[in-house]
Kinemage of the C-alpha trace (Angstrom):
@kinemage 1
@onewidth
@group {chain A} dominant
@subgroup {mainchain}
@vectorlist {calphas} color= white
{ca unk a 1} P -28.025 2.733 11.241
{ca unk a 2} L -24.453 3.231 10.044
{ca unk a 3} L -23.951 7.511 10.340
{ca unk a 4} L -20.524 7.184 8.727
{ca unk a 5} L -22.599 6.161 5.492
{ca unk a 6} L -25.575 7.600 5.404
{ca unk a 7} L -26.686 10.975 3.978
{ca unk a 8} L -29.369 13.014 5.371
{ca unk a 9} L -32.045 12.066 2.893
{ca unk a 10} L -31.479 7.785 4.509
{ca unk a 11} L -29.313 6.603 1.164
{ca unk a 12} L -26.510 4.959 1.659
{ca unk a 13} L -23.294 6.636 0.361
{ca unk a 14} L -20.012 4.313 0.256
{ca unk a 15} L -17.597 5.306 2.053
{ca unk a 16} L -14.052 4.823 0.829
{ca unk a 17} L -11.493 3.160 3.217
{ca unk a 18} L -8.320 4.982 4.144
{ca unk a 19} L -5.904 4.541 2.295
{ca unk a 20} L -2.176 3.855 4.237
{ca unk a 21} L 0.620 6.135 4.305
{ca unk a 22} L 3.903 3.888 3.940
{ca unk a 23} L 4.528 2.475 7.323
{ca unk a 24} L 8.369 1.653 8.737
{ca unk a 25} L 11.653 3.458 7.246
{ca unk a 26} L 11.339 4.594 4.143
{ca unk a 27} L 14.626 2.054 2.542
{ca unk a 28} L 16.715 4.748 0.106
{ca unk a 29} L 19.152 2.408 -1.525
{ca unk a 30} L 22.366 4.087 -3.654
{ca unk a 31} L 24.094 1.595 -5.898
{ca unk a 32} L 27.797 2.189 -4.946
{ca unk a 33} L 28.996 0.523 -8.122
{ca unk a 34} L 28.071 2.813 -10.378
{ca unk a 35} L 30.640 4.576 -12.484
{ca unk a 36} L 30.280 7.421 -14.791
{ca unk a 37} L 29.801 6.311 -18.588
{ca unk a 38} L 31.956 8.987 -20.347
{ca unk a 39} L 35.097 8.508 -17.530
{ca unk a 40} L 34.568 5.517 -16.214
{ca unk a 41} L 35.400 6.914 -12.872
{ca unk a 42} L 33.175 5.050 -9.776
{ca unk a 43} L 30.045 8.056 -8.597
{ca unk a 44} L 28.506 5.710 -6.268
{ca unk a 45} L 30.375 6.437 -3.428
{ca unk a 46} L 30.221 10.160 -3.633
{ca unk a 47} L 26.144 9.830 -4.053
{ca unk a 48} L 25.680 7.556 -1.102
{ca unk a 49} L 27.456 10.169 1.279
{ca unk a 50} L 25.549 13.238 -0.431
{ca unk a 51} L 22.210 11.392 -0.182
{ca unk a 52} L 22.999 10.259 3.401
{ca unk a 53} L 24.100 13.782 4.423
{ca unk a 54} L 20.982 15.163 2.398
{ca unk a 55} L 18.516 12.827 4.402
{ca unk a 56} L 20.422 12.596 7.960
{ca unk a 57} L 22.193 10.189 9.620
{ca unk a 58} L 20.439 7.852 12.057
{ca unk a 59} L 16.884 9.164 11.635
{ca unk a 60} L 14.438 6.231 12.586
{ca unk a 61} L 11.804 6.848 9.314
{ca unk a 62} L 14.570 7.208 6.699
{ca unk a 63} L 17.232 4.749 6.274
{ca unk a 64} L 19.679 5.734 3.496
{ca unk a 65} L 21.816 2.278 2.530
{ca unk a 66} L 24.490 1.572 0.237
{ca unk a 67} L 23.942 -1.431 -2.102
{ca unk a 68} L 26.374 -2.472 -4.583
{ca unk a 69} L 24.189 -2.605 -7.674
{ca unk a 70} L 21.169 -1.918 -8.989
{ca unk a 71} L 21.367 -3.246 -12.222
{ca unk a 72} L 21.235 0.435 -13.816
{ca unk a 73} L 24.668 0.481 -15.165
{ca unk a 74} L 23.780 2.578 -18.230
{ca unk a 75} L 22.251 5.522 -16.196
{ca unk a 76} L 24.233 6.007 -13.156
{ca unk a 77} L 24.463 7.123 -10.379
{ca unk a 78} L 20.964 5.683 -9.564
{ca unk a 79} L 19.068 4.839 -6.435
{ca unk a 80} L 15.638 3.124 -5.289
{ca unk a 81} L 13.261 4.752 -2.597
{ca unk a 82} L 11.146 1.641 -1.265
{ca unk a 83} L 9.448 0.881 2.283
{ca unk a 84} L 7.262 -1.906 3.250
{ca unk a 85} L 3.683 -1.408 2.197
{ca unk a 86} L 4.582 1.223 -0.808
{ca unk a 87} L 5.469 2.015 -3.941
{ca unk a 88} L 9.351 1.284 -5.037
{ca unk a 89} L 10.979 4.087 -6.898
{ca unk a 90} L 13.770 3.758 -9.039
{ca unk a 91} L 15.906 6.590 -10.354
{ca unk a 92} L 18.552 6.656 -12.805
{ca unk a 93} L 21.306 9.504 -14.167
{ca unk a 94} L 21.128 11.265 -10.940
{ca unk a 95} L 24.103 13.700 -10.455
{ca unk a 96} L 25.729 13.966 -6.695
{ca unk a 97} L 24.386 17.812 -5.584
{ca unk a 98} L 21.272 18.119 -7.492
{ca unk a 99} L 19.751 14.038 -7.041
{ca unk a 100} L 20.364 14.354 -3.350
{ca unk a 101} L 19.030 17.382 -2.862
{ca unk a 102} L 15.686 16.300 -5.217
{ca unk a 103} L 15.440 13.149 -2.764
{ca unk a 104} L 15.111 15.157 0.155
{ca unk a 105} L 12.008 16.320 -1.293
{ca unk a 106} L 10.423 13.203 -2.574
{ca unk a 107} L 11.318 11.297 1.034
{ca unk a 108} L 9.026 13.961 2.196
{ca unk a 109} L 6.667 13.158 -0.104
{ca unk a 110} L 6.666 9.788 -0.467
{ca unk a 111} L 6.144 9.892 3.373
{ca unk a 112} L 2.791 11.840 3.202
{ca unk a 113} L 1.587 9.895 -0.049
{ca unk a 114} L -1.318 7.005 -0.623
{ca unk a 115} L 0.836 3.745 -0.768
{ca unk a 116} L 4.460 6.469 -1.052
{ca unk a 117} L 2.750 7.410 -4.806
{ca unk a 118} L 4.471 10.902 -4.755
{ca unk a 119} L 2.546 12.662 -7.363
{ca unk a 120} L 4.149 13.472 -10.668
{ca unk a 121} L 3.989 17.575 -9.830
{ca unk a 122} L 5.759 16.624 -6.417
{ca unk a 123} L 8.379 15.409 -8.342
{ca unk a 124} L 12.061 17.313 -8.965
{ca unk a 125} L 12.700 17.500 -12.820
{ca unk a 126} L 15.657 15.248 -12.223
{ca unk a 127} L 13.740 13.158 -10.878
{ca unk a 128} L 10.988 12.824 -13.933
{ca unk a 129} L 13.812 12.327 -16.146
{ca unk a 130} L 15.453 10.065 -14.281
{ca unk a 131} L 12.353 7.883 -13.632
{ca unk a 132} L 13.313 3.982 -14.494
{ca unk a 133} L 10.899 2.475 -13.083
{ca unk a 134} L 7.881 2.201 -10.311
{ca unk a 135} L 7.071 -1.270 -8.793
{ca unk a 136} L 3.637 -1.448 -6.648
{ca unk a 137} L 3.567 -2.948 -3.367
{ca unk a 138} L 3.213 -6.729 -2.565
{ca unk a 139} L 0.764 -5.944 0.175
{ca unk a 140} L -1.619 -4.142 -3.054
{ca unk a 141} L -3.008 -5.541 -5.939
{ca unk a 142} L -6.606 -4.009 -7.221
{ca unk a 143} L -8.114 -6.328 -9.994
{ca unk a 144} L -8.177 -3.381 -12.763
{ca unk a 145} L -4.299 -2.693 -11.727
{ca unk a 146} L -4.617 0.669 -11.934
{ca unk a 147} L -2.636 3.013 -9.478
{ca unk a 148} L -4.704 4.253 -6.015
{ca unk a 149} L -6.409 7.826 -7.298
């Protein structure tokens, strides 16, 4: 007799399967190219070294990259949190002091989460504002689509 499904009155009770935490680095890509819409004036740069100061250099489960665009031009400075079995996060209109110190939080987060799904309450304002978009993992695909509960 399975124990791990059984109850004490012999019915079987399903048991869920873990779900993973995000294995490897957790990516955290800053588009260098962007440049501020009212000036002009290139931000990228500046949020890349915040965001890598923020996070920490050389840390083996964080890598913080510079990429030279993200296709966000119309909400800069904006960066993507990825890693290799979870969720891709993409954030948009993120200022140099407050979106690195928000990421901080969310790499923590996204660290502890089901599939990096930080929950929406986890979340820095700037953050929730800034959302552009979130892309599920290749290794996932439920049939209904729905996000893991």
């Amino acid at each position: 007799m399975d124990h791990d499904n059984a109850d004490i009155s012999g019915e079987q009770i399903p048991v869920e399967p873990p779900r993973p935490v995000p294995t490897g680095p957790v990516v955290v890509s800053v588009c260098i190219s962007c440049k501020a819409s009212d000036t002009g004036a290139i931000v990228g740069p500046d949020m890349f070294d915040a965001v890598k100061a923020a996070l920490g250099d050389g840390a083996a489960a964080v890598m913080v990259r510079p990429v030279q665009c993200l296709s966000v031009c119309k909400r800069p400075a904006t960066v993507a949190v990825t890693s290799p079995d979870g969720y891709t996060f993409l954030f948009g209109d993120l200022q140099t002091d407050s979106g690195s110190a928000a990421l901080v939080s969310f790499v923590e987060s996204y660290q502890k989460s089901d599939y990096g799904l930080v929950p929406w309450r986890e979340r820095a304002e700037v953050l929730r504002k800034g959302m552009v978009a979130r892309v599920p993992p290749l290794r996932w695909s439920p049939e209904d689509g729905r996000a893991p509960k």
